[in-house]
FIGUPA-875561 format. One record per residue (C-alpha): residue number from 1; residue in three letters; z, x, y. Coordinates in steps of 0.1 Angstrom, whole numbers, plus 2048, in hexadecimal, padded with zeros to 3 digits. Layout:
# residues N
ATOM   pos   code     Z     X     Y
ATOM   NUM    ALA     Z     X     Y
...
***
This chain:
# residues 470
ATOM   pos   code     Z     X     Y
ATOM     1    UNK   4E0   C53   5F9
ATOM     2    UNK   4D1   C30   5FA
ATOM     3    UNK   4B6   C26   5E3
ATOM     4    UNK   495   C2C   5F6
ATOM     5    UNK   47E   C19   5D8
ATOM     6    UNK   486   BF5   5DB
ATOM     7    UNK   48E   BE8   5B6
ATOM     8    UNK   477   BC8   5C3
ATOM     9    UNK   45B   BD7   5CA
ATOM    10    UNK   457   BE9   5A6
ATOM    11    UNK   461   BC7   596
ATOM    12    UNK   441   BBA   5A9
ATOM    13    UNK   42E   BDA   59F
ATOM    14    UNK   43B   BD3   578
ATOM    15    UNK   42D   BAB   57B
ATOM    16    UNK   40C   BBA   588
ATOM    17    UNK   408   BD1   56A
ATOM    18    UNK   40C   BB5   556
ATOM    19    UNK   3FC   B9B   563
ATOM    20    UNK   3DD   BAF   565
ATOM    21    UNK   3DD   BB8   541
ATOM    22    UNK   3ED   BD2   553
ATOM    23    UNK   3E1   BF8   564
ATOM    24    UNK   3DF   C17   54D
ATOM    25    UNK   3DB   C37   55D
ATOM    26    UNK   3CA   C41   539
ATOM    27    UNK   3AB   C34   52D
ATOM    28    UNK   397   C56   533
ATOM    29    UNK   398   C67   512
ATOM    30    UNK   391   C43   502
ATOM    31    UNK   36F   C38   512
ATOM    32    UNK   380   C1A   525
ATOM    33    UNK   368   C0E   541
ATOM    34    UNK   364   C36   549
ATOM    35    UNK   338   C2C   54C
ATOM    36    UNK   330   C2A   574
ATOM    37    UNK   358   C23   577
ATOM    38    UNK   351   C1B   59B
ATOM    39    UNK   32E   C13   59B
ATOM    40    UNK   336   BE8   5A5
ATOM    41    UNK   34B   BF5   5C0
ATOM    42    UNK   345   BF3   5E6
ATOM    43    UNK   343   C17   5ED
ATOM    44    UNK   33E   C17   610
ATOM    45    UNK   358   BF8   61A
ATOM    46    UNK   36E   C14   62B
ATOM    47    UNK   34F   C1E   641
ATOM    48    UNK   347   BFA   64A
ATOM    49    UNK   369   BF3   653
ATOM    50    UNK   36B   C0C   66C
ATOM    51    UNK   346   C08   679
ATOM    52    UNK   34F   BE2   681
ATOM    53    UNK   372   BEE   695
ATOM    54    UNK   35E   C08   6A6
ATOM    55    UNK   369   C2A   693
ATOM    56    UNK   355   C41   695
ATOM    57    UNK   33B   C42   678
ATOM    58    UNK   333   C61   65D
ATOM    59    UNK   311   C72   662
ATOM    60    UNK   301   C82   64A
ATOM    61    UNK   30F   C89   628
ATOM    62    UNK   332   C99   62B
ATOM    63    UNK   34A   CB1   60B
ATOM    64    UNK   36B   CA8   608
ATOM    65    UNK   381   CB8   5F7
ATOM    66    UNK   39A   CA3   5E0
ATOM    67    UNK   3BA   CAD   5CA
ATOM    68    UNK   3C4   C99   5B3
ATOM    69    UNK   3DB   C9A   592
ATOM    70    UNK   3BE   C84   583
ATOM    71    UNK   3BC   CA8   56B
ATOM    72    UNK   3C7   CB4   54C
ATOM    73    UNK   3D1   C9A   531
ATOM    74    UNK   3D1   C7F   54D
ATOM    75    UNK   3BC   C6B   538
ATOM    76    UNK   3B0   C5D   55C
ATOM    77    UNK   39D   C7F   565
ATOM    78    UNK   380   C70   552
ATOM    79    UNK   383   C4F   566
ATOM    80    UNK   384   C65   588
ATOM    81    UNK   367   C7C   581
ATOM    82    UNK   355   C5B   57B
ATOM    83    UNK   35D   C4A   59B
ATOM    84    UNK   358   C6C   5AB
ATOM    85    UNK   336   C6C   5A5
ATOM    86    UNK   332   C48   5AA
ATOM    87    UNK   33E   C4C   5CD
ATOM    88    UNK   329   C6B   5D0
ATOM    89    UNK   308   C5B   5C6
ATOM    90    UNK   30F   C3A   5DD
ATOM    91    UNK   315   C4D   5FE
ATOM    92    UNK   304   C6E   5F9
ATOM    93    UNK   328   C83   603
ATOM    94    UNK   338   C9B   5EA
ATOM    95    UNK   359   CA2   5D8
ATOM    96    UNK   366   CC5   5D6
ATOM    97    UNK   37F   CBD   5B6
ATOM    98    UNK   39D   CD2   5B8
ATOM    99    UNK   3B2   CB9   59F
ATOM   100    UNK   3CF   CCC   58B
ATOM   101    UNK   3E5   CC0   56E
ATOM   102    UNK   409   CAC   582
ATOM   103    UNK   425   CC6   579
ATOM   104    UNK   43B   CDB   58E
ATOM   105    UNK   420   CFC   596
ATOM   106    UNK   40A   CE0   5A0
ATOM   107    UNK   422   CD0   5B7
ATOM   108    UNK   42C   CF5   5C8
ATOM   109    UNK   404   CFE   5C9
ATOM   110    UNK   400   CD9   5DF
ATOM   111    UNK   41B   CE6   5F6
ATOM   112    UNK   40F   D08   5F9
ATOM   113    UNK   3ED   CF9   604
ATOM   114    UNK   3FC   CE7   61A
ATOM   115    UNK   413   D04   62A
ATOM   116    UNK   3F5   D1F   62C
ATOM   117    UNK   3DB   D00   639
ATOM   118    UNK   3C3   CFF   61C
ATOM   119    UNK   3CE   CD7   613
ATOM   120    UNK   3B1   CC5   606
ATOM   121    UNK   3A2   CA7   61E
ATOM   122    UNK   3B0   C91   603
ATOM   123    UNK   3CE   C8A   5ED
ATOM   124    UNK   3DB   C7B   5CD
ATOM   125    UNK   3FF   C86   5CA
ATOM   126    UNK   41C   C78   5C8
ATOM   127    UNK   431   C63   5E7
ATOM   128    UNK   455   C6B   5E0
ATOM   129    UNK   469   C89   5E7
ATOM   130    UNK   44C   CA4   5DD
ATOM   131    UNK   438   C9B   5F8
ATOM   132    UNK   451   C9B   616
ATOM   133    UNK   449   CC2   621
ATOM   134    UNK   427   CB4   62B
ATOM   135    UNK   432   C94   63E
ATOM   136    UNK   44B   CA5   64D
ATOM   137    UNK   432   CBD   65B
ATOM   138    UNK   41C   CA4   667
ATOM   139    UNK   3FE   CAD   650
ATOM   140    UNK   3F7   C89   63E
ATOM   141    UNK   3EE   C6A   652
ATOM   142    UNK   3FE   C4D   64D
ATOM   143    UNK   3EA   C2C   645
ATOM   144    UNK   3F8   C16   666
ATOM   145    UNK   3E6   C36   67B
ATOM   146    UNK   3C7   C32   65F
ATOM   147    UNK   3C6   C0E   669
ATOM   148    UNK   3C4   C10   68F
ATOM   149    UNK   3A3   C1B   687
ATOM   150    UNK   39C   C0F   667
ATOM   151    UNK   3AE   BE8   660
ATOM   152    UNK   3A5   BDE   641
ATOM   153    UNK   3B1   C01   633
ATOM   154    UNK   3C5   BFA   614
ATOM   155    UNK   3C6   BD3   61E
ATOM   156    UNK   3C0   BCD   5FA
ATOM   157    UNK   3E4   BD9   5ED
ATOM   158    UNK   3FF   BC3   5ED
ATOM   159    UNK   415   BD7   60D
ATOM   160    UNK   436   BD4   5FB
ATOM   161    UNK   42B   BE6   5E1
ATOM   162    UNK   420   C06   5F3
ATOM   163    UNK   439   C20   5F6
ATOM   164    UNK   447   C2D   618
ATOM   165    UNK   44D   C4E   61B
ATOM   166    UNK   473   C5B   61A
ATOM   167    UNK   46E   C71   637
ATOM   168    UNK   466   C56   651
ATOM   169    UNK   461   C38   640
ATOM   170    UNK   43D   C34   648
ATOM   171    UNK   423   C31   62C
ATOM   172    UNK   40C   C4B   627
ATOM   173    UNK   3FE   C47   5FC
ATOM   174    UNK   3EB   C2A   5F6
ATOM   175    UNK   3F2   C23   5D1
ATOM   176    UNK   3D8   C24   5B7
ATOM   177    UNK   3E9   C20   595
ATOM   178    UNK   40B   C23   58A
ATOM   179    UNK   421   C2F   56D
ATOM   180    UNK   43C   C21   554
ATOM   181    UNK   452   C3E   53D
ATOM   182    UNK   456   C32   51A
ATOM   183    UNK   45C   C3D   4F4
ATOM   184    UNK   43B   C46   4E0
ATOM   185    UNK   440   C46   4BF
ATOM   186    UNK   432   C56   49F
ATOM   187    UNK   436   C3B   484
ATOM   188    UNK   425   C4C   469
ATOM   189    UNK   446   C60   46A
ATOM   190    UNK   45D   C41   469
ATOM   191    UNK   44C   C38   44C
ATOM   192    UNK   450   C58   43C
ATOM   193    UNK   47A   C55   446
ATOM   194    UNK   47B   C36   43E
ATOM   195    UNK   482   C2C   460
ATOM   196    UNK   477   C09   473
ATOM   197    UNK   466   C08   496
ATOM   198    UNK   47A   C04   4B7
ATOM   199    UNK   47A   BDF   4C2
ATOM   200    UNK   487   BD4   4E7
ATOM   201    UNK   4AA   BD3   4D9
ATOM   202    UNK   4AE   BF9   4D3
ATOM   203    UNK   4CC   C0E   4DB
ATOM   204    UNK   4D7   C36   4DE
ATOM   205    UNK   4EA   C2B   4BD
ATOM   206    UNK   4D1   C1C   4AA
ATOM   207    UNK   4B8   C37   4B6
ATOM   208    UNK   4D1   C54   4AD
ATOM   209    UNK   4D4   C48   489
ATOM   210    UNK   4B1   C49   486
ATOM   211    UNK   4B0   C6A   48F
ATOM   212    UNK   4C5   C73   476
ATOM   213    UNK   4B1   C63   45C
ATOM   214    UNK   491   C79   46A
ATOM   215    UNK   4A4   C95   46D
ATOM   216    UNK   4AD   C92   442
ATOM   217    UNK   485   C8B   441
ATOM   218    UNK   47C   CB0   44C
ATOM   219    UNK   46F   CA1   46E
ATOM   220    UNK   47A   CAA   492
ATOM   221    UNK   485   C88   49F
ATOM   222    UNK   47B   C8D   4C2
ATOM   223    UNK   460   CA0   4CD
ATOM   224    UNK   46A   CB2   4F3
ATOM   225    UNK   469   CD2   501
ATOM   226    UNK   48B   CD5   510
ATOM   227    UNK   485   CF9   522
ATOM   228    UNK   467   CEF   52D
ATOM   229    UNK   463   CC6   534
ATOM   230    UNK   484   CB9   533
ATOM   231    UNK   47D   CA0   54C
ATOM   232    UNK   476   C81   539
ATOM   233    UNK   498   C85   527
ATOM   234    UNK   4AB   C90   548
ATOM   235    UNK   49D   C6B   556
ATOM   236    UNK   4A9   C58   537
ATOM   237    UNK   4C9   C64   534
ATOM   238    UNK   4D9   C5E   555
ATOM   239    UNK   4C5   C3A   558
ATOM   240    UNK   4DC   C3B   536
ATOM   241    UNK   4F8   C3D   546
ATOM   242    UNK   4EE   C25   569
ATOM   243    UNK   4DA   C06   567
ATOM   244    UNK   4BC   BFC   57A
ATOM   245    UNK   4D4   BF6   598
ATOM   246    UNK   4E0   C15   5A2
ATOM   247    UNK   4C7   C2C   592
ATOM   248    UNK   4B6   C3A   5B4
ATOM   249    UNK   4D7   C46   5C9
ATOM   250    UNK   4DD   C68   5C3
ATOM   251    UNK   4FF   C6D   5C1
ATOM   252    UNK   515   C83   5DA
ATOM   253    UNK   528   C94   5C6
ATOM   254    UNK   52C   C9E   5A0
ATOM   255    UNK   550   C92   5A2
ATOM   256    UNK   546   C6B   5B2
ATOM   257    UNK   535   C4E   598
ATOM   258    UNK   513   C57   59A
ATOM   259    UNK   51A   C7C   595
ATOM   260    UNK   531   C72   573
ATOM   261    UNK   50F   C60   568
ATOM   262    UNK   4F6   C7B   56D
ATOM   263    UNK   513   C96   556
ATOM   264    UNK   515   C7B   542
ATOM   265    UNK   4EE   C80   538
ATOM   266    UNK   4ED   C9F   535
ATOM   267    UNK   508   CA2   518
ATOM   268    UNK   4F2   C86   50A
ATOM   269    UNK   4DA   C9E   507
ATOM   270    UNK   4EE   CBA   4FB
ATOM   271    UNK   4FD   CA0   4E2
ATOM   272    UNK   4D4   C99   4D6
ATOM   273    UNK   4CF   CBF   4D4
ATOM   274    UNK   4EF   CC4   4C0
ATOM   275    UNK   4E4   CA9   4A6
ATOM   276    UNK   4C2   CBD   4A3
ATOM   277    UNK   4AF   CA3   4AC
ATOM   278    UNK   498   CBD   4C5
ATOM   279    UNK   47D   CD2   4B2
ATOM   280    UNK   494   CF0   4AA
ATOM   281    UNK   47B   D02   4C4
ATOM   282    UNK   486   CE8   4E1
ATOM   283    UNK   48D   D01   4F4
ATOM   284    UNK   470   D1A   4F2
ATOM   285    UNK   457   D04   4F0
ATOM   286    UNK   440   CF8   50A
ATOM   287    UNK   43B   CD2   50D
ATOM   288    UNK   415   CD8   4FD
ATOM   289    UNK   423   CE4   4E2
ATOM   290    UNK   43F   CC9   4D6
ATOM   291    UNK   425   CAB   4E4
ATOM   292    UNK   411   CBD   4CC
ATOM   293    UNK   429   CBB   4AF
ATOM   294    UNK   42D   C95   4B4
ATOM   295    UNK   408   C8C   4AF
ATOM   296    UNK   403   CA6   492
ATOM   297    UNK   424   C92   483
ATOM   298    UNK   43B   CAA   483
ATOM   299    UNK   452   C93   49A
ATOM   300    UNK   459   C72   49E
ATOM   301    UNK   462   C66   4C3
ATOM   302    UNK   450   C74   4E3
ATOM   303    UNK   45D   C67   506
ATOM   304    UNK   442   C6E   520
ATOM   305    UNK   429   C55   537
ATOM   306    UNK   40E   C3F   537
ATOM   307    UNK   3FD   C5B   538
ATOM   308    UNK   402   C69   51E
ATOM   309    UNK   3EB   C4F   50C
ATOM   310    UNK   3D1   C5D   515
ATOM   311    UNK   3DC   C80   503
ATOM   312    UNK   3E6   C6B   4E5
ATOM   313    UNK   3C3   C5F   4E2
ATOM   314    UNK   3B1   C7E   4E8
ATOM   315    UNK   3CA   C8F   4C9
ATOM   316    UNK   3B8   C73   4B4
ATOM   317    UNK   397   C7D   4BE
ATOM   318    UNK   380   C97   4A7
ATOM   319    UNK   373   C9E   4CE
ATOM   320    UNK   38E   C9A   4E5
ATOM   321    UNK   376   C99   501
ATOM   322    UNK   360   C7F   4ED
ATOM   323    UNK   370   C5C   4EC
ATOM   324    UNK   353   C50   4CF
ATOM   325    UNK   365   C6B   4B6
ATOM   326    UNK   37F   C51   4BB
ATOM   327    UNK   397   C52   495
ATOM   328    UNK   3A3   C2D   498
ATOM   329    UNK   3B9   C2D   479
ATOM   330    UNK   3CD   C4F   487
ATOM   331    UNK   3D4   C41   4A7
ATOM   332    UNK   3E0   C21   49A
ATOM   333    UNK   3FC   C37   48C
ATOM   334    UNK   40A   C3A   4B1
ATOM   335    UNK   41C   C21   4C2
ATOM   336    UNK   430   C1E   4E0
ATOM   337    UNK   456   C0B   4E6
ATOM   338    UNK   471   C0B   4FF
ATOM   339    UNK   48B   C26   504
ATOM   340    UNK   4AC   C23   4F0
ATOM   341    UNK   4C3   C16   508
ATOM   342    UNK   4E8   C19   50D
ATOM   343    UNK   507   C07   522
ATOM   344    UNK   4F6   BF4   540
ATOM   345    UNK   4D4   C01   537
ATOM   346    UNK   4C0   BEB   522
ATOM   347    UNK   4A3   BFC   50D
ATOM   348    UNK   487   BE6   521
ATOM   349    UNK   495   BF3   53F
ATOM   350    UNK   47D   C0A   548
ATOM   351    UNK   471   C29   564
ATOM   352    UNK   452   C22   574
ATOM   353    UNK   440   C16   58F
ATOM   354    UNK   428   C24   5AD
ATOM   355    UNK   42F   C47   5AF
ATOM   356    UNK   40E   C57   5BC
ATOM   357    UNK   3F4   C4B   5D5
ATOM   358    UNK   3D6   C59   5EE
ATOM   359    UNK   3DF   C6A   60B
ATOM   360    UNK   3C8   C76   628
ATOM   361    UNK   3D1   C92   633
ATOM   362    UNK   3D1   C9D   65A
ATOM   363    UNK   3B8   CB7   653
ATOM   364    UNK   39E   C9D   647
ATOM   365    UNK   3A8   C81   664
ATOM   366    UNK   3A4   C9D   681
ATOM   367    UNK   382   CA7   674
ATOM   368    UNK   369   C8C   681
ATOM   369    UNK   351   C94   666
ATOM   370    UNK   368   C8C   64B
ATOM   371    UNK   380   C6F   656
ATOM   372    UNK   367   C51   64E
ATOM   373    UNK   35E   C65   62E
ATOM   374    UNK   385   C67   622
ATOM   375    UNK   388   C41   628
ATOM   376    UNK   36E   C3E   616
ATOM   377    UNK   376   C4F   5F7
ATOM   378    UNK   39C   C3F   5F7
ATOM   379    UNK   390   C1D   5FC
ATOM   380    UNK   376   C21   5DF
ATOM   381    UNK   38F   C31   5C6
ATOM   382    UNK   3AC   C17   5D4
ATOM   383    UNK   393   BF9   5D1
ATOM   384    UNK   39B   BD8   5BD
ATOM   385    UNK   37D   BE4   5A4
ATOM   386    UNK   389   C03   59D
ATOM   387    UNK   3AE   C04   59E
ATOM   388    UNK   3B0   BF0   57C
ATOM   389    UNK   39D   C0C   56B
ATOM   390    UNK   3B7   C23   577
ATOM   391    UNK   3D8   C0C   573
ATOM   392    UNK   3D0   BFA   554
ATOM   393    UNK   3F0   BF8   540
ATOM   394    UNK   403   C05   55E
ATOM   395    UNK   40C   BFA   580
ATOM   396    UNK   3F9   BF0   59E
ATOM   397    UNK   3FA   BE4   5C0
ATOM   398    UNK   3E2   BCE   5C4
ATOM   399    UNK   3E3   BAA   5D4
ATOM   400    UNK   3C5   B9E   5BC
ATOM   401    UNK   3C6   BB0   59C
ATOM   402    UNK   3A5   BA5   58A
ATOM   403    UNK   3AE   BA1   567
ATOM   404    UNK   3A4   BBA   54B
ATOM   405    UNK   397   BB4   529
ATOM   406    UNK   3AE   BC2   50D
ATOM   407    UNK   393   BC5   4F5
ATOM   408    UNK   385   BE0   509
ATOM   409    UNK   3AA   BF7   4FF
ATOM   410    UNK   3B1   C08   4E2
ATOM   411    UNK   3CF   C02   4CD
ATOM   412    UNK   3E6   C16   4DD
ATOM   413    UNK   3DD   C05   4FA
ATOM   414    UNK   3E2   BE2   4F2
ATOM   415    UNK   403   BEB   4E2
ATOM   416    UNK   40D   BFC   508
ATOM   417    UNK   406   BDE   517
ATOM   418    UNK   41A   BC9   4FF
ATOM   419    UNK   436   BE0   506
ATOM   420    UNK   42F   BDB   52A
ATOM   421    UNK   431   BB3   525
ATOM   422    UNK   457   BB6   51B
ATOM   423    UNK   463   BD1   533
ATOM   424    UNK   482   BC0   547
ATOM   425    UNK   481   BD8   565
ATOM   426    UNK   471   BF6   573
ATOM   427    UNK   484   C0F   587
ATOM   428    UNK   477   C2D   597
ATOM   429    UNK   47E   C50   588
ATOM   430    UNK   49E   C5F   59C
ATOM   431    UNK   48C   C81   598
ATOM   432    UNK   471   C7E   5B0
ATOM   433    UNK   48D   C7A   5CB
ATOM   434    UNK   49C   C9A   5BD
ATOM   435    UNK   482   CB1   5BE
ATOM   436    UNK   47D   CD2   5C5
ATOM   437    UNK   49C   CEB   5BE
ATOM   438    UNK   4B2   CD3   5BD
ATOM   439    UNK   4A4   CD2   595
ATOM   440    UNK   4A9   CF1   58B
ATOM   441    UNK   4CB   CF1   581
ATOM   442    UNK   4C2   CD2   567
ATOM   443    UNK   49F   CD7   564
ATOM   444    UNK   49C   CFC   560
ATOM   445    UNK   4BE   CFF   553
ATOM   446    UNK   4BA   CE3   538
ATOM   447    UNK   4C1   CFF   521
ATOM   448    UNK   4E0   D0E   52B
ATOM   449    UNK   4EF   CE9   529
ATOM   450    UNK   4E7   CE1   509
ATOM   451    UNK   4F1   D02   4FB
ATOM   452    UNK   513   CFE   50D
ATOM   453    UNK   50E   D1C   51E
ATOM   454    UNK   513   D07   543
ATOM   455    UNK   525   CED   545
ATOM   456    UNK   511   CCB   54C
ATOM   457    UNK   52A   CC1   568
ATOM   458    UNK   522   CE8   57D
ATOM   459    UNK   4FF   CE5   576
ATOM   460    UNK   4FF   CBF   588
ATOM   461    UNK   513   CCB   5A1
ATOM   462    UNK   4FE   CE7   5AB
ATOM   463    UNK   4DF   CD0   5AB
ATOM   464    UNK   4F0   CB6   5C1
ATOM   465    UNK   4FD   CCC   5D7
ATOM   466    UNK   4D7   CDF   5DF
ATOM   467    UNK   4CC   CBA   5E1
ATOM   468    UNK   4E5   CB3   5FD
ATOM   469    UNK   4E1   CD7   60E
ATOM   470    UNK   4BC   CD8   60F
***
């Protein structure tokens, strides 16, 4: 299968992030710009758009309901709320918030809305494989048909960097912020093994003999919950053993190149959990529980999100929902690096890019009570104003990027984006194109192939082979 996320278009994504002091999906737990977080926008420029093309205007105020994964420790569910009610007070409509933490019952309760008709009149979710049951059945609207009516819909993003669906190839999401996958890491616990911090230069060799040095330190190197989250790892360790050029085509076969690399990551893993360089309870443990371990120092090394700032920052909080409770000095004991890399794979080679976006859905577009309003509320939350509150240290898409002031981040922050500055390419995660139960002989069975109980080459096998059935 051909790569359907053009390595191009997240190099320009990456070069946006920075050049904008880049987009951060996680300044909610930290205070950053989260007072009226929309309140200079144009909230009605959707409205105006179509009144001057002859759509057909709202009247009266309207409730839409919106999903979003802007929930949870998305440090950006502050940000949202706040441009929630911004929109709400500048056009009189309402939000119904139906928002969820992103993981894999969230995914299955989108599709089930979708299936029994109870979709919300408004979507952030993401654009790759998880969301083709709903193109397929004709139940989002893409933005050419959104632009018949609408022109200047989305006109602000830069068009190569919107993502076309792999069903049809049309574009549906339009982007708000984006993502990168990196190492955070505990350096309190390097200092206590004796161990320096990552630079741009790190390998799987280098990185292995640290863990060996935590390890004799009493401290669980890496902090992941292998029978519950073993995503992060699954990612890293096939990008491991591909490079940036061949990272999106899923192979056809176990037995072919591509298959050999994805086995190939797998027993990296297993090698990792033989070491004992999981928390001994890697595979019981639920991913709150080992994230937890790494702020608390217990563990050294976390591989997660941008997002997962956000939940950094809130651990070093007295009142995690309180930014002003703020402990400075603890969180300047986290920082964040580049992912050991190995072979082709160099460590500031990253995953990342513009996974998620807005979609209107059919529901909404059919209803002529709510169409100008769901315009509305994407072009508000997609706007040049408020998409840098959102992106941040992450990704974005848009043509004119105002530029943000760092001494408005925290420390963690700043050291993101400095991470950001020397990241050599950005691929897309291959796992978003293998969704569904395709995973669960990996995913779900993470377990049984680090305990040698199934072979990593049968479990890939069966994975590939669902993909290719399906």
């Amino acid at each position: 299968m051909k790569k359907k996320v053009i390595s191009m278009m997240l190099a320009g994504a990456m070069v946006l992030s920075v050049t904008a002091c880049g987009g951060k999906e996680d300044s909610a737990q930290t205070g950053t710009n989260t007072e009226s977080a929309g309140a200079e926008t144009d909230a009605g420029a959707a409205a105006d758009a179509g009144a001057d093309t002859g759509a057909a205007e709202q009247e009266g105020p309207v409730e839409l309901v919106v999903t979003t994964t802007f929930a949870g420790e998305d440090s950006n569910a502050q940000n949202y709320k706040d441009a929630v009610k911004a929109w709400e007070a500048e056009t009189g409509n309402s939000v119904v918030d139906t928002s969820a933490t992103a993981d894999e019952t969230f995914k299955t309760r989108v599709a089930t809305d979708f299936e029994t008709g109870s979709e919300p009149d408004v979507l952030f979710f993401f654009n790759g494989a998880d969301s083709n049951s709903f193109i397929e059945a004709g139940k989002v609207v893409s933005i050419d048909e959104i632009r018949a009516e609408y022109p200047d819909y989305a006109s602000n993003m830069n068009e190569d960097l919107i993502t076309a669906s792999l069903v049809d190839d049309k574009k549906y999401a339009v982007p708000a912020n984006g993502y990168w996958e990196a190492m955070f890491v505990n350096t309190e616990v390097l200092d206590a093994a004796g161990v320096a911090m990552p630079g741009a230069d790190y390998t799987m060799d280098q990185f292995k003999a640290d863990c060996e040095k935590i390890k004799a330190a009493g401290y669980a190197p890496i902090a992941a919950a292998l029978g519950n989250i073993p995503h992060y790892w699954w990612e890293f360790a096939i990008f491991n053993n591909q490079s940036p050029a061949n990272h999106l085509e899923i192979p056809e076969s176990a037995a072919d190149e591509g298959g050999q690399s994805w086995i190939a990551g797998m027993n990296d893993i297993k090698e990792l959990y033989e070491l004992g360089y999981f928390p001994e309870n890697t595979l019981s443990a639920t991913d709150d529980e080992t994230f937890a371990m790494f702020t608390e120092g217990k563990a050294a090394f976390l591989i997660d999100g941008s997002w997962k700032v956000g939940g950094i920052v809130s651990s070093c909080q007295s009142d995690p929902n309180d930014p002003a409770t703020l402990d400075t000095a603890k969180l300047d004991k986290f920082d964040v690096t580049y992912v050991p890399g190995k072979g082709s794979r160099k460590a500031t080679d990253l995953v990342g890019g513009l996974s998620s976006g807005y979609f209107i859905t059919r529901k909404a577009w059919d209803d002529p009570a709510k169409r100008a309003a769901a315009v509305s509320f994407v072009e508000y939350l997609t706007s040049d104003e408020m998409v840098p509150k959102f992106a941040q240290h992450g990704a974005s898409a848009l043509k004119n990027a105002p530029e943000v002031d760092s001494s408005e981040f925290n420390s963690l922050q700043i050291k993101a984006m400095n991470m950001m500055a020397g990241t050599t390419s950005l691929t897309g995660a291959v796992q978003d194109l293998f969704a569904g139960d395709c995973r669960v002989s990996t995913f779900d069975g993470m377990p049984e192939i680090v305990t040698g109980r199934v072979a990593a080459e049968d479990a890939v096998a069966e994975g590939l082979e669902a993909y290719h059935n399906q």
